[in-house]
N, C-alpha and C positions, 0 to 999 in steps of 0.2 A: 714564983717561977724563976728557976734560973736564967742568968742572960744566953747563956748557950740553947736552955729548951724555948725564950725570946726570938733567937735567931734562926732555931730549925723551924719553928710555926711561922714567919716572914719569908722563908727559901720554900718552905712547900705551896704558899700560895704563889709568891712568883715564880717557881715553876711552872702552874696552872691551876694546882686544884683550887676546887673553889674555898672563899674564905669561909662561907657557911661548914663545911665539912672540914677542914681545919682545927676551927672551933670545936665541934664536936668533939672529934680527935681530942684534941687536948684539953677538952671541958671548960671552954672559957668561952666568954660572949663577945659578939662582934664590937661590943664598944673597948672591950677588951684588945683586941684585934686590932685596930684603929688607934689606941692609945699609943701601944709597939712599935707600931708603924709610924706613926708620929713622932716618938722619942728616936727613934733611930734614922728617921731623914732627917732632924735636926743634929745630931751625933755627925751622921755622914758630911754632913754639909761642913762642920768644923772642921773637918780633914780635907777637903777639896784644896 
């Protein structure tokens, strides 16, 4: 998965939807999900 389709599946859940349906969407599993989101608060946090 690209970093860009990384960062549309992290902005559609923090818009609201749920991560369950997310997932779906892009066929990938919640630990999947969590990893993204994990590499990218650590990312974020470097730029702070």
């Amino acid at each position: 998965m690209s970093e860009s389709q990384t960062i549309a599946v992290l902005k559609e859940a923090k818009a609201g939807m749920m991560v369950k349906d997310v997932c779906r969407k892009y066929g990938i599993s919640s630990a999947t999900y969590y990893k993204f989101q994990k590499k990218r608060s650590k990312l974020t946090a470097l730029f702070i």
